[in-house]
Structure formats: C-alpha cells, structure tokens
N, C-alpha and C positions, 0 to 999 in steps of 0.2 A: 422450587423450580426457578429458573433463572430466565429470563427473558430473552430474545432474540436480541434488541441491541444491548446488554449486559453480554453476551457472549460473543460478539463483537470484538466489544473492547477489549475482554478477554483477549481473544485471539489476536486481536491487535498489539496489546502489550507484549504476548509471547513474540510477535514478528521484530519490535523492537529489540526483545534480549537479542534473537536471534541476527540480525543487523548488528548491533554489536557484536557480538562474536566475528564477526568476517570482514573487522576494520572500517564500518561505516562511523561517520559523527557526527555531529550537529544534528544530530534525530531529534525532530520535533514530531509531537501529535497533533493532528487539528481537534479543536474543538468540538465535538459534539460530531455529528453526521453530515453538516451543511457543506463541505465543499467537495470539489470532483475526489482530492488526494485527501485519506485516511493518514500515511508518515510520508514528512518530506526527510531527506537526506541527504550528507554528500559524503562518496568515496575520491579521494584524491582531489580532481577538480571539475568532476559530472555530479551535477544534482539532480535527484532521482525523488519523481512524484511517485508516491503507493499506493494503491488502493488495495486491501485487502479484502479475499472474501474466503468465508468459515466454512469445512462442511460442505452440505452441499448446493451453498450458493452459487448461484453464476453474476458474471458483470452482464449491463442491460447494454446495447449497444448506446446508447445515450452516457451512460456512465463514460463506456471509454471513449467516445467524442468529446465530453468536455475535459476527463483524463488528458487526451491528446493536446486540446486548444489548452491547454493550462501549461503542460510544460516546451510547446513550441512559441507561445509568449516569452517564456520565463528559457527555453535555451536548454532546457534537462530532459533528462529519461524518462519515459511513461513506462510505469509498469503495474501488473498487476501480480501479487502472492497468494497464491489456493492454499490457505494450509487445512490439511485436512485432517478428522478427527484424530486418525496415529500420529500426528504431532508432524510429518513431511512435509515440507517446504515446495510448493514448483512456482516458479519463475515463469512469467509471460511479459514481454515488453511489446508493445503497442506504438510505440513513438520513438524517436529520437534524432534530436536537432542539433 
C-alpha cells in the first residue's frame, strides 16, 4: 500500500507531465512538503506557484494564504490543481500579481 505522501508525489509528477504537454517550462518540484508551492513554472512570462492536491483532499485556508504571500512577493500566479482519481485536471487560481 502506498502511503499518503508517496501518492502525493505521485500525483504531483502526473501534474508535471501534464504542464508540459500545454507549453509550460522551467517546472521545478519543491522538495519534500515544506513550502507553500508543490511546482513552480513559467508559461510565456507568468510564473505560476502550484500547489496540488490528490483525491479527495482539500487546501486548508492557511495553505492558500501562504500560496498567495508567496507568489505576490515573487509577482506570479497562485494556483491550486485538484487532480482527481480519473486522472482530470481542474484549475483554481487564488492570486495574481
């Protein structure tokens, strides 16, 4: 059985291919679970903080608060990606500077 942050990452990795596929670059993973953004990216010339969540997690409003304070420092897109177990993608953005 797999553990909740293994599946995570999982899921995280799948958000990457999928960012790629729709012309994003410079996709970086953060390390481990420690900061607000899971992938940063940039399309064209907006960089965009990720935070994804698997299933049926939800973000905690504290999440997207430092979500927010992270990419109106840094001038990018807050968002977050629900991808749920059928492999769908949805989009929520929270910020942008």
């Amino acid at each position: 059985m797999v553990n909740l942050y293994r599946r995570g990452r999982i899921a995280e990795k799948k958000v990457v291919n999928y960012l790629k596929e729709r012309g994003f670059r410079n996709i970086r993973r953060s390390k481990g679970s420690r900061g607000p953004a899971d992938i940063y990216a940039k399309k064209g010339n907006k960089k965009f903080y990720i935070q994804v969540k698997y299933g049926s997690a939800s973000i905690t409003r504290k999440e997207i608060t430092r979500l927010r304070k992270l990419a109106r420092k840094r001038r990018g897109v807050a968002a977050i990606i629900h991808r749920s177990k059928k492999g769908k993608m949805r989009w929520k953005f929270v910020g942008r500077w």
